[in-house]
Each structure stands twice: as structure tokens, then as C-alpha cells.
N, C-alpha and C positions, 0 to 999 in steps of 0.2 A: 618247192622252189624249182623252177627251171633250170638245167646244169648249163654251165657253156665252155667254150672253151678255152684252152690257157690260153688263147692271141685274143680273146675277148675280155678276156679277166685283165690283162697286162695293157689292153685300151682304156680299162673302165679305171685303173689303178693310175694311169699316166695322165688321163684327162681329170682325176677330181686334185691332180698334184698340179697340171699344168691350168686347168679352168676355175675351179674352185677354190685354189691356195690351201688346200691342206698338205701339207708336206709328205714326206716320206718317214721322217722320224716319226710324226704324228701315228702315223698307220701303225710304223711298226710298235713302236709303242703299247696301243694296242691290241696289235697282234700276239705280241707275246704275253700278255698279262692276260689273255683270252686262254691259250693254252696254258701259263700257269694254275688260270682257275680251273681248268679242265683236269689237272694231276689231279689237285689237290681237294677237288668233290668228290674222287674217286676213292680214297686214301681215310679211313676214320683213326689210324693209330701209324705213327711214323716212329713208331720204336724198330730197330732192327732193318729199316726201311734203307735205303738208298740210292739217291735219284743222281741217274747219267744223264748230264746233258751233252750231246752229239752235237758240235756246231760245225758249219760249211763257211766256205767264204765269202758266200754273195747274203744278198738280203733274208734268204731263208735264214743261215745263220743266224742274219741282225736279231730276227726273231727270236732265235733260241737263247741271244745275248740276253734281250728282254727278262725274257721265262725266268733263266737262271736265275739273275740279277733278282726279282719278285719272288722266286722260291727260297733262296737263301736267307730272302729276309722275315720270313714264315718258317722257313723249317732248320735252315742254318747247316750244321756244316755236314751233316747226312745229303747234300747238293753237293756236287763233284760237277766241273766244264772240262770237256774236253774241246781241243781247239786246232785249226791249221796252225804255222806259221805267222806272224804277225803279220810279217811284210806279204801275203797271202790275202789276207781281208783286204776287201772292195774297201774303197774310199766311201767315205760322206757317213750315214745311217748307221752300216752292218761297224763299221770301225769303231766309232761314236759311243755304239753301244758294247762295244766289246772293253772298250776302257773303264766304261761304265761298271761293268758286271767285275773288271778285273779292281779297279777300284772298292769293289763292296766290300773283296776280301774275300769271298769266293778263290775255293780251291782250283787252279787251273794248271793244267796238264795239257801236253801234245796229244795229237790223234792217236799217234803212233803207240802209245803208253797206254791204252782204251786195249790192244790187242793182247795184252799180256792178261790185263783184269782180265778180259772174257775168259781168257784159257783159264783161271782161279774158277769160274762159275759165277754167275748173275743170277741164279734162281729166287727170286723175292725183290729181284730189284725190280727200279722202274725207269726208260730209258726211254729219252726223250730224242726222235729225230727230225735233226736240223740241219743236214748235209746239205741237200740239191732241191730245189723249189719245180712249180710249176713249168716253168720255160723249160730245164733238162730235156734234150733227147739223148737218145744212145744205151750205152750199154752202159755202164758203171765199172772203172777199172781200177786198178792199184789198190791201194788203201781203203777207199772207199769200199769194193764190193767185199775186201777181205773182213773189215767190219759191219757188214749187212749179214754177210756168211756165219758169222760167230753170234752175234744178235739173235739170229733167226734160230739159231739152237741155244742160246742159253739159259731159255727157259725165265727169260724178262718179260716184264710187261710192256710195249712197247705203245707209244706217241709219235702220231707224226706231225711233222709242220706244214701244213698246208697241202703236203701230197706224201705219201710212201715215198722216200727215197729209192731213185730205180724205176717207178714209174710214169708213164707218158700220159700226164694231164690228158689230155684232151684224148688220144684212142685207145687206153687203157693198155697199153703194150709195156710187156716189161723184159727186155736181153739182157740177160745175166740176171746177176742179182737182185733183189729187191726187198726195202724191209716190207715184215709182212705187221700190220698195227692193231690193236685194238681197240683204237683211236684214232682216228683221223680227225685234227681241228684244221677247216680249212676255212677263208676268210672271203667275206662278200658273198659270194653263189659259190653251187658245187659243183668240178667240174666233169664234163663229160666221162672224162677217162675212168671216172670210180664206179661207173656201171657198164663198164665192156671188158671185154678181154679181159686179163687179169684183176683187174680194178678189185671187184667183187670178192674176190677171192685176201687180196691183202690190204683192204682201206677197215677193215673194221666197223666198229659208230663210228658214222659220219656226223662231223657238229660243224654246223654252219654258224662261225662269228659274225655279229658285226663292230668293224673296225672303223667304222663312221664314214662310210663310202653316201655321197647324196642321194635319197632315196630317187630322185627324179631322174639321175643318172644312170644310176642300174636297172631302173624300170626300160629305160632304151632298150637293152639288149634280154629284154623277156619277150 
């Protein structure tokens, strides 16, 4: 597959919402049910297992809402969500699905509560990130890099949603923190930034979903 970039990716996403009528929920949808299958092929015995899921506010999150929400109903209460603030989550999609997933009865916790588990040790866990999507630039600060920090040593097995958390889709650049995966599911085409600069070093297997983007569409920007 050809990579592109995240302002290609966020065209090819906005035109099959805006020209096509497939929604956003639709996508994410299956966006997260792509990375739940992606745990959970990984995983032949979930005894003594325990899966973090790391949720963000914008639609990466929504994803992660998804994932949980499909894990817990598969593996039940060895799925722990970690989450912002309510009043935090983006409206429409990432919200939708956050009630959803809080509705299933899924364990849910603050971010901030995710810092203390790490300091107990993660070693055997598996930990799902869902923080900062494709569009992010910059550095990663506060909370966020505090938990890419503790992650990155505690010996998890780490998932990302659609990019490492930390890193710049499109030129593989990462300031400050960054998680480092050994998975990366990311959705439609793969993007530029997971074979430059840093990419390489912390995207892991890359598994390219699809999440029912028109095939005539995406062939535009090949």
C-alpha cells in the first residue's frame, strides 16, 4: 500500500462522510472492532491477562470507546477503560461511544488513576493506546506524556490506535514522549510518518484496517 499523509488521510475520511454518507460512527465503529480483533488474535489464553484501555478525547478515543466496549464483551472484566473527564470528550461519535462502552458496565476510571496502576507494574498486561490520533502535532505534555513515560517501562504489551501516541503521522517526528507499540492498527492506508524518523523505531506490526472507506475514493490518492 502506498502511505499518505495525515492531511490525506483526514480528506479521504471527510469526503466518504461528506460525499458517500457513511458516517463517522460508522467508521469508527469499525475502527475499533478492527483493533479489538487485533488484541485479541494476539492473546490464546486471558487468564491472569489484563487489558488497559487508554482513551483520548477526540475521535481516537471514540475508537478506543469502540475496542473496550467489543473486549469486554469477549473477555469481560479483565478490560479496565481509562478515560478523560466527561465534560472532555468531543461531542457527536467519540461521546456516543463513550456512553456506550460506560453503559456495557465496563470498569471505568480517570486517566489520572492509570498513573498509580503503572507505578504497581503492568508486566503481562496489554495496553491499548487511544490518546492523540493522526492530526496531533507537538510535543505531548501533562498527563499524557507522564503516561506514555510509565507505559514505555512497564514492560506492557502495547496497541496503538491508528498512530503511537506522540507521533507526527505524516513526518515521523516525535518531541518528547512517545508510545513505543508493538502494534500499530491503523485504518484506510498507512501513514507516511511510520517510515521516517522515529516511525520505525516505535509503530511496531503495522496492520492496515479497512473500515469501509470507498474503494474508488482511496484509489484517488494512490
Amino acid at each position: 500500500m502506498v502511505p499518505v499523509s495525515a492531511e490525506k488521510m483526514a480528506e479521504i475520511d471527510l469526503r466518504a462522510q461528506t460525499e458517500y454518507g457513511i458516517s463517522q460512527e460508522a467508521l469508527m465503529e469499525k475502527a475499533g472492532m478492527a483493533v479489538a480483533d487485533a488484541v485479541l488474535s494476539d492473546i490464546s489464553r486471558l487468564q491472569g491477562l489484563e487489558i488497559l484501555i487508554v482513551c483520548g478525547k477526540g475521535n481516537n478515543g471514540g475508537d478506543g470507546y469502540v475496542a473496550a466496549r467489543d473486549l469486554f464483551s469477549k473477555a469481560g472484566d479483565i478490560v479496565k477503560l481509562y478515560t478523560p473527564e466527561v465534560e472532555d470528550i468531543r461531542d457527536g461519535a467519540a461521546l456516543t461511544n463513550f456512553k456506550r462502552a460506560v453503559n456495557s458496565g465496563i470498569a471505568v476510571s480517570r486517566l489520572s488513576s492509570l498513573l498509580s496502576r503503572l507505578d504497581n507494574g503492568a508486566t503481562g498486561s496489554i495496553i491499548i493506546d487511544a490518546l492523540l490520533g493522526t492530526g496531533y502535532r507537538g510535543a505531548m505534555t501533562g498527563i499524557y506524556s507522564d503516561i506514555a513515560e510509565k507505559v514505555n517501562s512497564s514492560g506492557a504489551r502495547v496497541y496503538s490506535v491508528d498512530v503511537p501516541s506522540g507521533l507526527n503521522a505524516t513526518t515521523g517526528e516525535a518531541v518528547g514522549q512517545c508510545f513505543n507499540a508493538c502494534k500499530t492498527i491503523t485504518f484506510g492506508l498507512p501513514k507516511t510518518g511510520f517510515y521516517s524518523g522515529t516511525g520505525p523505531k516505535v509503530c511496531g506490526e503495522i496492520i492496515v484496517a479497512d473500515i469501509g472507506f470507498p474503494e474508488e475514493l482511496v484509489k484517488e490518492f494512490l
